[in-house]
C-alpha positions as a LaTeX table, in Angstrom:
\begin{tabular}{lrrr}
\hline
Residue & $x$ (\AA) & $y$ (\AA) & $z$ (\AA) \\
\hline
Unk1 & 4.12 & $-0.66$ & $-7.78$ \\
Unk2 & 4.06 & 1.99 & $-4.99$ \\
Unk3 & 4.45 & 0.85 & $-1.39$ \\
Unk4 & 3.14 & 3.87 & 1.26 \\
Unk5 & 4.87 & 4.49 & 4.67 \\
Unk6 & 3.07 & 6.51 & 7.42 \\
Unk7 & 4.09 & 8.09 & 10.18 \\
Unk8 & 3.72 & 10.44 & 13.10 \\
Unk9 & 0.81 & 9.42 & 14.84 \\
Unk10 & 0.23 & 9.54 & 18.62 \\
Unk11 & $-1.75$ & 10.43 & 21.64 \\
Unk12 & $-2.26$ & 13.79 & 21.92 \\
Unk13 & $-4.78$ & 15.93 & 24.11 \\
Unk14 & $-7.83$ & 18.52 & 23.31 \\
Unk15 & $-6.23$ & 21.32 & 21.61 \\
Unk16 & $-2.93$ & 19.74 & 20.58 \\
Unk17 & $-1.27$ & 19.07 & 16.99 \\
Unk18 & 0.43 & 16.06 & 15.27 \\
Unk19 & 1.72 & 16.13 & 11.50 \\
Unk20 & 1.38 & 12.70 & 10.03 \\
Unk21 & 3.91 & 12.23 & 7.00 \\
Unk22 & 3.58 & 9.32 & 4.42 \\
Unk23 & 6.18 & 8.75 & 1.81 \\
Unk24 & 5.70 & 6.95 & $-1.02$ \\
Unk25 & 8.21 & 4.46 & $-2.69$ \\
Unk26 & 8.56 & 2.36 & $-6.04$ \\
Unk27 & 7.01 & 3.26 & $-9.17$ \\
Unk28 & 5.92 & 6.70 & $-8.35$ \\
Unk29 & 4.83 & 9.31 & $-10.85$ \\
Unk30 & 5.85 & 13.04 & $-11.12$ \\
Unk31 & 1.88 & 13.67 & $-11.87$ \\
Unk32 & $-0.24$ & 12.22 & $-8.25$ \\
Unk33 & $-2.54$ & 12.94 & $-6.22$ \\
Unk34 & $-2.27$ & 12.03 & $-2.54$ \\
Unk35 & $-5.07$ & 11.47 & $-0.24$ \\
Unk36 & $-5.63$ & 11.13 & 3.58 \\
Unk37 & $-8.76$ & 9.21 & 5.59 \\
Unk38 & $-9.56$ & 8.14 & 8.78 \\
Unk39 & $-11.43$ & 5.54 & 10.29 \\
Unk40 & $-13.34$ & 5.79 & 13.55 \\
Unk41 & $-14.09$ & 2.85 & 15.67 \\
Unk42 & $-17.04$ & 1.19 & 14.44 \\
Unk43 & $-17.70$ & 4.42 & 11.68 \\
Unk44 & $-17.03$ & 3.80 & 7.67 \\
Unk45 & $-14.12$ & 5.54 & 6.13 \\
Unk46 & $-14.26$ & 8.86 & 5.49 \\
Unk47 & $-12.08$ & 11.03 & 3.42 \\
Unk48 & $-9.94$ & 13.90 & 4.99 \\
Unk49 & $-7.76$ & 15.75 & 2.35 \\
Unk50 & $-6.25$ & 15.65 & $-0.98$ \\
Unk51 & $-3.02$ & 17.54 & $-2.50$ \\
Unk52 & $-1.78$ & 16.68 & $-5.97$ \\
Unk53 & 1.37 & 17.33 & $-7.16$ \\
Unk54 & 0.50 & 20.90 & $-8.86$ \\
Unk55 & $-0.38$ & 21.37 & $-5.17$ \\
Unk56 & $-3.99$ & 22.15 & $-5.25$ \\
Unk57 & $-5.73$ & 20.68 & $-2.43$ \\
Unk58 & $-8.95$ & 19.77 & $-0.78$ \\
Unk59 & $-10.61$ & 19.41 & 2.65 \\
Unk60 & $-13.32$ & 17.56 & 4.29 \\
Unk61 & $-15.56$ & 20.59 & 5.84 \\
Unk62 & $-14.84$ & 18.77 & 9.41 \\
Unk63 & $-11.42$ & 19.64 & 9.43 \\
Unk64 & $-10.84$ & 22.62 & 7.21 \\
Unk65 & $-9.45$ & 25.07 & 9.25 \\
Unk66 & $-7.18$ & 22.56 & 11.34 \\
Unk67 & $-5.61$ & 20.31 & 8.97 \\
Unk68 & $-3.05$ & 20.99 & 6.64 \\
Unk69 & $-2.47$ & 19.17 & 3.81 \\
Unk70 & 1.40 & 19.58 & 2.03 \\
Unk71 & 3.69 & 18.00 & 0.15 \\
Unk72 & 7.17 & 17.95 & $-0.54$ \\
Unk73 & 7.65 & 16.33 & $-4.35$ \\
Unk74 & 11.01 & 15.83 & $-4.25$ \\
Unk75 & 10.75 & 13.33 & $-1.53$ \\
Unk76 & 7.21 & 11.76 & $-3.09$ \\
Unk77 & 6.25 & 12.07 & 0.78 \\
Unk78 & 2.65 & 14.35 & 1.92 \\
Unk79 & 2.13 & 15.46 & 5.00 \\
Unk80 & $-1.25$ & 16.06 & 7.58 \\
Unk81 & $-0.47$ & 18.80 & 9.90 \\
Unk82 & $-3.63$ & 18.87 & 12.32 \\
Unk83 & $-4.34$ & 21.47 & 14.92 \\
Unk84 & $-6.39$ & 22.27 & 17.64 \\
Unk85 & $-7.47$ & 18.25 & 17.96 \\
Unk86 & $-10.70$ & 17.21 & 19.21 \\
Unk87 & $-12.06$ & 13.87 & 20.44 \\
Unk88 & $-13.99$ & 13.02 & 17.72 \\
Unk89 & $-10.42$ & 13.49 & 15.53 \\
Unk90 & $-9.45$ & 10.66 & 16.93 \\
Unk91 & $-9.36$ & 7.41 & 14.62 \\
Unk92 & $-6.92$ & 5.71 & 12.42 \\
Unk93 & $-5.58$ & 7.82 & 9.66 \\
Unk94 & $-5.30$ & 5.91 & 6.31 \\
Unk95 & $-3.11$ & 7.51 & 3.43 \\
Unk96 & $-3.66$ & 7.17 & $-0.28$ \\
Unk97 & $-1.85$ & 7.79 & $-3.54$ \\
Unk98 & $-3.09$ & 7.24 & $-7.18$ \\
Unk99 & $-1.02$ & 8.26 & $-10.44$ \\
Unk100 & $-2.99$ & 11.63 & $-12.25$ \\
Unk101 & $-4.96$ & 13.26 & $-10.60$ \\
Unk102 & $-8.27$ & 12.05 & $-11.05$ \\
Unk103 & $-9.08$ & 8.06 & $-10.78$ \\
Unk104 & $-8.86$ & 5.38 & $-8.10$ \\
Unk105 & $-6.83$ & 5.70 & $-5.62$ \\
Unk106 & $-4.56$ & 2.99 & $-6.41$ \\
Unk107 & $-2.54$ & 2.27 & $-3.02$ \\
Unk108 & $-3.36$ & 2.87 & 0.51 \\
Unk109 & $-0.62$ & 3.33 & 3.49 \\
Unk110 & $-0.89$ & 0.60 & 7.02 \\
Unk111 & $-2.41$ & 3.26 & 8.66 \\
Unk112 & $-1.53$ & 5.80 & 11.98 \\
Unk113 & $-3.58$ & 5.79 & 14.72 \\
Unk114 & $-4.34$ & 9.38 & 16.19 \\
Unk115 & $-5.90$ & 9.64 & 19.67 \\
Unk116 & $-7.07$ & 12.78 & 21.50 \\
Unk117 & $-7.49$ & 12.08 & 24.75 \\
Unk118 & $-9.53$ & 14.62 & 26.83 \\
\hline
\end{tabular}
């Protein structure tokens, strides 16, 4: 099994950056994909990025532009580097993993809440 750790979250203000990391431990696979959402208050879910580990990658149109997705394989860990924050960025940033690169995501991190306080 794979356990997910996030970190990096924060308050930040209008305009600011935070990178969010999430490393992944256990039973990981040299072929992923890894996944970031968010969650705002009283909104559904909503997906945010993707990288898999033959680093393509993919963007929600609300934040491509300003996020970054990366990640380093040698530490199983991805990374969210988000710029130029806005209010409605802020919400509780959920990552995923799943082994391939297509599927279910399989196992979801506790979560990082980001707020942009204006």
């Amino acid at each position: 099994q794979v356990q997910l750790s996030e970190t990096g979250g924060g308050l930040v203000q209008v305009g600011g950056s935070l990178r969010l990391s999430c490393a992944a431990s256990g039973e990981t696979s040299s072929m992923y994909a890894m996944g970031w959402y968010r969650q705002a208050p009283e909104k559904q879910r909503e997906w945010v990025a993707t990288i898999t580990s033959n680093g393509a990658t993919k963007y929600a149109n609300s934040v491509e532009g300003r996020f970054t997705i990366s990640a380093n394989n040698a530490k199983n860990t991805a990374y969210l580097q988000m710029y130029n924050l806005q209010p409605d960025d802020t919400a509780v940033y959920y990552c995923s993993w799943r082994p391939g690169y297509t599927g279910s995501w399989s196992q979801w991190g506790q979560g990082a809440q980001v707020t942009v306080s204006s």
